[in-house]
C-alpha positions as CSV (number, residue, x, y, z in Angstrom):
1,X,95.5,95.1,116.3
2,X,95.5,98.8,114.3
3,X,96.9,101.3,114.0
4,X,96.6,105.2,114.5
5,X,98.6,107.3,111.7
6,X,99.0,111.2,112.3
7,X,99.2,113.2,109.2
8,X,101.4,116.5,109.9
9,X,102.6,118.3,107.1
10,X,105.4,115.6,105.2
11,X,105.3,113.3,108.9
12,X,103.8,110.3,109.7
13,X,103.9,109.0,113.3
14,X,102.2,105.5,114.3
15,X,100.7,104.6,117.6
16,X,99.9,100.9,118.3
17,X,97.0,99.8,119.4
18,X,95.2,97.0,120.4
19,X,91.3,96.3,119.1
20,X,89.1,93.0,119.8
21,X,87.2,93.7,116.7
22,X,88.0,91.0,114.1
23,X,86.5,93.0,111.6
24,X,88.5,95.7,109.7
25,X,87.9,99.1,110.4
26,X,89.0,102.3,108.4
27,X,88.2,106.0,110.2
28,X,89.5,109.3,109.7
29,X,89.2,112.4,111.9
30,X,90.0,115.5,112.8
31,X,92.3,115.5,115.7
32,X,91.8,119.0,117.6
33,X,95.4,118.3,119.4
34,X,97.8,117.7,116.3
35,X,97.0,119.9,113.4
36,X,96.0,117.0,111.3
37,X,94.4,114.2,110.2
38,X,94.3,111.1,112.3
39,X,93.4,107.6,110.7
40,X,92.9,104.3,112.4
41,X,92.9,101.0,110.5
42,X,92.5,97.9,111.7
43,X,95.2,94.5,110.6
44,X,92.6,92.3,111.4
45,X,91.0,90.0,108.7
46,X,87.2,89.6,107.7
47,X,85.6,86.5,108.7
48,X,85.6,85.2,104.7
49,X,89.5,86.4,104.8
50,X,90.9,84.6,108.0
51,X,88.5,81.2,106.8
52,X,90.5,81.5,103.5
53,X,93.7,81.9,104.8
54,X,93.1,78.8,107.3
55,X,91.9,76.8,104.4
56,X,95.1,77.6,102.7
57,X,98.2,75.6,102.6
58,X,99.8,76.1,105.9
59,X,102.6,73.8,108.0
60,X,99.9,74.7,111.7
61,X,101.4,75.1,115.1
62,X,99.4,73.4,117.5
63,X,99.8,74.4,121.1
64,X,97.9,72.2,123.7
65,X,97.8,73.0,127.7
66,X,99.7,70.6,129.6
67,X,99.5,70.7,133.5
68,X,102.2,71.6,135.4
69,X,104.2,73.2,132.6
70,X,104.2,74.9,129.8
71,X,102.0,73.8,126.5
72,X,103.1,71.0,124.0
73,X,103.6,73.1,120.9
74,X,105.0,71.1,117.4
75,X,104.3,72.0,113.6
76,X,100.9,69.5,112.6
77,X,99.5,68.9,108.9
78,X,95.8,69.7,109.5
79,X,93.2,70.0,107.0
80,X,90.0,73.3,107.3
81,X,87.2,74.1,105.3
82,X,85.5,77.2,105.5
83,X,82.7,77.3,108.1
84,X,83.5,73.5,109.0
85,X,85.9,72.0,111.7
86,X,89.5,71.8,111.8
87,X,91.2,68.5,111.5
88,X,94.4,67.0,112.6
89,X,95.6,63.2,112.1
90,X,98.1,61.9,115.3
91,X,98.8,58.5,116.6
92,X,96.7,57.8,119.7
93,X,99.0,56.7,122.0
94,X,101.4,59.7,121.3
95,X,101.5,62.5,124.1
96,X,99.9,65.2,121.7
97,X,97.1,62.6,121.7
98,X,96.9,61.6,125.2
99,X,97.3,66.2,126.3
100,X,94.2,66.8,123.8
101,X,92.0,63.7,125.3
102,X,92.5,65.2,128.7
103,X,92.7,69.2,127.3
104,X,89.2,69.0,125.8
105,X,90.4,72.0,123.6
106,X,93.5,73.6,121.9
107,X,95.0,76.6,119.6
108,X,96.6,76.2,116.3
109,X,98.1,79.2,114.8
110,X,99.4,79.3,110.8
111,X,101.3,82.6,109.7
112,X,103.0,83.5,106.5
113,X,107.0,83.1,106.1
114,X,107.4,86.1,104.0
115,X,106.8,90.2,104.2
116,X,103.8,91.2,104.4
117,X,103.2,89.1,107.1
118,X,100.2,87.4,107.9
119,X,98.8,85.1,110.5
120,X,95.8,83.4,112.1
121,X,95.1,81.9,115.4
122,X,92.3,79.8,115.9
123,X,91.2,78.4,119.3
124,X,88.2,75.6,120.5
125,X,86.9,72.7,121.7
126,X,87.5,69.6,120.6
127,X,84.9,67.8,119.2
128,X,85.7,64.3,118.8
129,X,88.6,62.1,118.5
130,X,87.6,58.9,116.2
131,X,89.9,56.2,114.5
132,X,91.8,58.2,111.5
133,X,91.1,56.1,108.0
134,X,93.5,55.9,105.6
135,X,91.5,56.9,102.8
136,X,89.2,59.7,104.2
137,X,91.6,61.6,106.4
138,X,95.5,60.4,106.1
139,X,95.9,60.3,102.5
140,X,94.2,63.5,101.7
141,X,96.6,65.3,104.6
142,X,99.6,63.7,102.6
143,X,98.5,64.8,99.5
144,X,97.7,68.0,100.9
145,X,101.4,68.5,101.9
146,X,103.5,66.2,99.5
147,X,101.3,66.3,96.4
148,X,100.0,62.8,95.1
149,X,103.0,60.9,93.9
150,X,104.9,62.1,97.1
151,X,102.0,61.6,99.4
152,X,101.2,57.9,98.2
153,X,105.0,57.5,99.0
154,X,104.9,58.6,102.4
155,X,101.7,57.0,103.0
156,X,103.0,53.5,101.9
157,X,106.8,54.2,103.8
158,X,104.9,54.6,107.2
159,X,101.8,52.5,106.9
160,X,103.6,50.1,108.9
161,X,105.3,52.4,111.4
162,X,104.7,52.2,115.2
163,X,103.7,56.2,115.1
164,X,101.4,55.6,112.0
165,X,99.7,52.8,112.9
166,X,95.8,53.3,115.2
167,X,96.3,57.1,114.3
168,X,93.1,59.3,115.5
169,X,91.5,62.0,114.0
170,X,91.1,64.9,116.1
171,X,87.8,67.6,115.3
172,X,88.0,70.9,116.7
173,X,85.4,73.6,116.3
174,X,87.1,77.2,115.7
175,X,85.4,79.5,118.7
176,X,87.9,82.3,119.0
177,X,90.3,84.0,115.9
178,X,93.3,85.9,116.3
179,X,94.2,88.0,112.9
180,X,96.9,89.8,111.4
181,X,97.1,91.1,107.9
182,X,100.2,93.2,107.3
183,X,98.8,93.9,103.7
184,X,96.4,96.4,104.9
185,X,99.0,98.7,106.8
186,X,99.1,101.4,104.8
């Protein structure tokens, strides 16, 4: 997404536009039509920017296709490293399980809740589906959210729990980014 800002003497006008670069661009020329100078900058983030935010501590919205209706789309935990695959831990009989094994792919988007907005939308494949371990994936997810005296509450409250219990971790591989940064409106 950018923008196009006019500069007329004490008036600014904005035109939106829509861009597929991901990469931020900044031009300025002279517009023969408006007596001024026209700018276009792009909202989108850098690829080390958008990685970041992702990384960053975010309540996701995943959004998985579901045949004849619309998508299953509920708040997740998930866990990203730059470059790496994103993670999500869900039990594997639950219908966000079951939409993903027959999907093969799905979107998770994470925004800011606060002016200037920000947001980033990741889709892919997903890359495996494996038994979740305690250890390696669900108690670093509850840390991740709760912090370590909450999180080693929650985990032993629903260690025994029907939805907690044969929980899968799902892999996907980030192949297409949607970006907004709000920040760089001038």
């Amino acid at each position: 997404m950018s923008y196009v800002f006019r500069l007329k003497p004490s008036v600014w006008s904005a035109k939106r536009e829509a861009t597929q670069s991901v990469e931020p661009r900044v031009g300025r020329h002279y517009s023969s039509c408006d007596d001024g100078w026209e700018a276009t900058v792009s909202l989108a983030m850098t690829k080390q920017e958008r990685e970041t935010f992702l990384a960053d501590l975010h309540v996701g919205i995943i959004s998985i296709p579901e045949e004849g209706r619309g998508p299953l789309t509920v708040p997740i935990w998930y866990s990203y490293e730059p470059g790496g695959e994103l993670r999500v831990v869900t039990a594997r009989t639950s219908r966000k399980a079951q939409l993903l094994q027959h999907a093969g792919r799905f979107s998770v988007c994470v925004q800011t809740e606060t002016p200037p907005y920000k947001y980033v939308s990741v889709e892919g494949p997903v890359v495996a589906i494996e038994p979740a371990d305690l250890e390696r994936d669900r108690r670093p997810l509850a840390y991740r959210y709760l912090g370590a005296q909450r999180g080693d509450r929650y985990i032993e409250k629903t260690r025994g729990e029907p939805g907690h219990v044969g929980n899968v971790l799902v892999r996907m591989l980030p192949e297409r980014w949607l970006t907004v940064d709000y920040t760089k409106a001038p």
